[in-house]
Each structure stands twice: as structure tokens, then as C-alpha cells.
GUKOLGU-492547 format. One record per residue (C-alpha): residue in one letter; z, y, x. Coordinates in nm, 4 decimals. Each point is the difference from the previous one (the first is absolute). Layout:
% GUKOLGU-492547
@res = a	z = Z	y = Y	x = X
...
//
This chain:
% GUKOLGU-492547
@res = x	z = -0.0575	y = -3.2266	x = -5.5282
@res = x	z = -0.3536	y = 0.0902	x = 0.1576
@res = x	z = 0.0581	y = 0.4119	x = -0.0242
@res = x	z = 0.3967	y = -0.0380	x = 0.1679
@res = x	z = -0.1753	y = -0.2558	x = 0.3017
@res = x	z = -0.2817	y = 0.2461	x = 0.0454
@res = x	z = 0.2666	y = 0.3086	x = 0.0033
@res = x	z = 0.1631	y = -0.2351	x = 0.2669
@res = x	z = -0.2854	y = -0.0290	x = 0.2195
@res = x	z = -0.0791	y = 0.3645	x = -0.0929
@res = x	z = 0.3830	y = 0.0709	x = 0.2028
@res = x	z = -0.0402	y = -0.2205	x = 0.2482
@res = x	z = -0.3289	y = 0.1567	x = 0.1421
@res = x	z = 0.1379	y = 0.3264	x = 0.0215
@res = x	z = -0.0243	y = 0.1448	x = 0.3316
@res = x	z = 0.1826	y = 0.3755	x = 0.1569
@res = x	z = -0.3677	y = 0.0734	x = 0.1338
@res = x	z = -0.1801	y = -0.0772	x = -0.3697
@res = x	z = 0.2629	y = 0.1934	x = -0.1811
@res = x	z = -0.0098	y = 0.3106	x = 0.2557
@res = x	z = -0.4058	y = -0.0395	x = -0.0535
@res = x	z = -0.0184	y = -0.0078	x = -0.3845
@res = x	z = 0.2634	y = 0.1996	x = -0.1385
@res = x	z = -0.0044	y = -0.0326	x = -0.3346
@res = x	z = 0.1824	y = -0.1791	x = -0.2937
@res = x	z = -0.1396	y = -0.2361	x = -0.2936
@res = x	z = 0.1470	y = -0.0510	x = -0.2936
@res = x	z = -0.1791	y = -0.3041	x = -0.1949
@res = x	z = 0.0546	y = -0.0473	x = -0.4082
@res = x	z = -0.0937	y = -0.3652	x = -0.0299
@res = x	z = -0.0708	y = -0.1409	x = -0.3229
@res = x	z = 0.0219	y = -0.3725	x = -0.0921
@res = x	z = 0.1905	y = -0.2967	x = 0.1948
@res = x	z = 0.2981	y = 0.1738	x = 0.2678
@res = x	z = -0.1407	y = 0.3371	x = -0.1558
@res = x	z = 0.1920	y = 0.2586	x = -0.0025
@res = x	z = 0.0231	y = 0.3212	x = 0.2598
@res = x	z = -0.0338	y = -0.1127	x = 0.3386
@res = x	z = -0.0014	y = 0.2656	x = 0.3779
@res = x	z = -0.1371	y = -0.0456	x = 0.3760
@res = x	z = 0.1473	y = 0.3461	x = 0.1593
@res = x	z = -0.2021	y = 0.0328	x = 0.3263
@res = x	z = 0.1590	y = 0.3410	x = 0.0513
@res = x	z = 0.4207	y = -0.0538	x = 0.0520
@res = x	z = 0.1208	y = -0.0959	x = 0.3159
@res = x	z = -0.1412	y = -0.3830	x = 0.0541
@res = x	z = -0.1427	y = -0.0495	x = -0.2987
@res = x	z = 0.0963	y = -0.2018	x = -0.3632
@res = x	z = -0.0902	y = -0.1619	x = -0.2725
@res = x	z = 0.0801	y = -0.1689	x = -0.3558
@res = x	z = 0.0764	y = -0.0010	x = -0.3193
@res = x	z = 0.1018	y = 0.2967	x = -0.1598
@res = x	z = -0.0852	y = 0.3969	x = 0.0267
@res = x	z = -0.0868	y = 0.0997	x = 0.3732
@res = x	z = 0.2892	y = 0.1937	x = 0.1769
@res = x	z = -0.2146	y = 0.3220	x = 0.0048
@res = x	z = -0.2444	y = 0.1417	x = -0.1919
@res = x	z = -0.3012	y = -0.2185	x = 0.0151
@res = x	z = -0.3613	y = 0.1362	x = 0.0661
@res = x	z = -0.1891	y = -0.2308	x = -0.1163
@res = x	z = 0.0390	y = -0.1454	x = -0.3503
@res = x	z = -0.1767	y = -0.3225	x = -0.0972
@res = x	z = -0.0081	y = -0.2131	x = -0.3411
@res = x	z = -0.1429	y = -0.3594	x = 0.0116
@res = x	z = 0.0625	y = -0.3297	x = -0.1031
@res = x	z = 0.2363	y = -0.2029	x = 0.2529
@res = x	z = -0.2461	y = -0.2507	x = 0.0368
@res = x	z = -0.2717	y = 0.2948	x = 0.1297
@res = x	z = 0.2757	y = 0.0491	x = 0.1754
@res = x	z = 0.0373	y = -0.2857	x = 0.1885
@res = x	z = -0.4044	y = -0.0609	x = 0.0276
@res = x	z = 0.0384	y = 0.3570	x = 0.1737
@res = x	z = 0.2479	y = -0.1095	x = 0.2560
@res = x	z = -0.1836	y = -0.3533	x = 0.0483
@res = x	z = -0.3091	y = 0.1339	x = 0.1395
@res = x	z = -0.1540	y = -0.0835	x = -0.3575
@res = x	z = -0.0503	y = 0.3688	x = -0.0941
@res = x	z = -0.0405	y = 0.2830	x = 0.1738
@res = x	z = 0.2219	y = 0.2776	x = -0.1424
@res = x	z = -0.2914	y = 0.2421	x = -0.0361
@res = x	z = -0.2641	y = -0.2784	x = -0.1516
@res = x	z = 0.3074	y = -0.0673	x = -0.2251
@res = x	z = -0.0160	y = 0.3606	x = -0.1438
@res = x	z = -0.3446	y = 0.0311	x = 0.0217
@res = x	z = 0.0170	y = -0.2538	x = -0.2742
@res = x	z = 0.1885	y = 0.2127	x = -0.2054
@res = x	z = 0.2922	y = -0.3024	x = -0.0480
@res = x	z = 0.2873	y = 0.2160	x = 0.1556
@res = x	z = 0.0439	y = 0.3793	x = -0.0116
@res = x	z = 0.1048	y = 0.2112	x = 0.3202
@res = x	z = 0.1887	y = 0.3329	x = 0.0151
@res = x	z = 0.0367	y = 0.2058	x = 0.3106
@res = x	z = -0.1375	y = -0.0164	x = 0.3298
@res = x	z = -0.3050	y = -0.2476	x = 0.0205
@res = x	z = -0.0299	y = 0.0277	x = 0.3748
@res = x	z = 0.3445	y = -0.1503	x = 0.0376
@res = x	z = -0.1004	y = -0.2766	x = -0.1778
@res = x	z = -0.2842	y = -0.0283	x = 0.2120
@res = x	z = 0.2952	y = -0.0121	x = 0.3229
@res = x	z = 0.1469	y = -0.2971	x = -0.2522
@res = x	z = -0.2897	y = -0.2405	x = 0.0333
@res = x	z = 0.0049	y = 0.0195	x = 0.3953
@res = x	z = 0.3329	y = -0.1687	x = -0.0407
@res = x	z = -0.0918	y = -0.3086	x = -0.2435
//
């Protein structure tokens, strides 16, 4: 679906220099269509992503709709308008997710 293809893109733009940069972890808790709890780790050794809980603890937390989701990762929504909004909720460290949107 939509949320595993964008998770696929998500892997394969995944560079050593962007993960050595950004350092962090995001756990995602989608709701809706290929919901479910999704990860990009940008702080392990080269870098993951997928379905699932993230490998390590993750410092960001954020809850949205899988089709925000995908808008987000589309160039349809910025991550920060998308919060702004008040449609998704974000725990942890808002300047990482700040690192996230110089990636999309």
C-alpha cells in the first residue's frame, strides 16, 4: 500500500552522511489504511526503516493518520504545518523533526 511504498522510498534515501547529521529515531503510530506502528532510525549504523517498533528507543513519537502520512512524505504537508493543525500529535524532540523535513 501507499504507507509500505513511502517507507520504501523513506529506506532508499537514506544516506551514512544524513544519518551521522540527524541522529535521532521516529517511531510513527499510524491510524487508518497500512496503519499500524511504523520507524525511520537515523541514528544505528546506516540507517532503517519499516514496519514495526524501531530497534532503539525512539525520540520522537508521532500519531497521524497514514494518509497525513503519506501527504507528509509527498511534499503535500509539511510535518510542522501538519501539527500546527492539530491533526497528529508529537512527543519528544521537535527539533528532530524539524532535521526530518530536510530529508522529504
Amino acid at each position: 500500500g501507499p504507507v509500505a511504498e513511502t517507507f520504501r522510498v523513506i529506506q532508499g534515501a537514506m544516506t551514512e552522511e544524513y544519518v551521522r547529521s540527524t541522529q535521532g529515531v521516529f517511531q510513527f503510530e499510524l491510524s487508518g489504511d497500512g496503519g499500524g506502528t511504523w520507524y525511520i532510525d537515523l541514528k544505528t549504523k546506516g540507517g532503517s526503516a519499516g514496519f514495526g517498533k524501531p530497534p532503539v528507543t525512539a525520540d520522537v513519537v508521532m500519531s497521524m493518520s497514514s494518509a497525513d502520512f503519506v501527504k507528509m512524505f509527498t511534499e503535500k504537508l509539511k510535518p510542522f504545518m501538519a501539527f500546527m493543525s492539530g491533526n497528529s500529535g508529537i512527543i519528544g524532540d521537535m527539533m528532530l523533526t524539524l532535521s526530518l523535513e530536510k530529508m522529504l
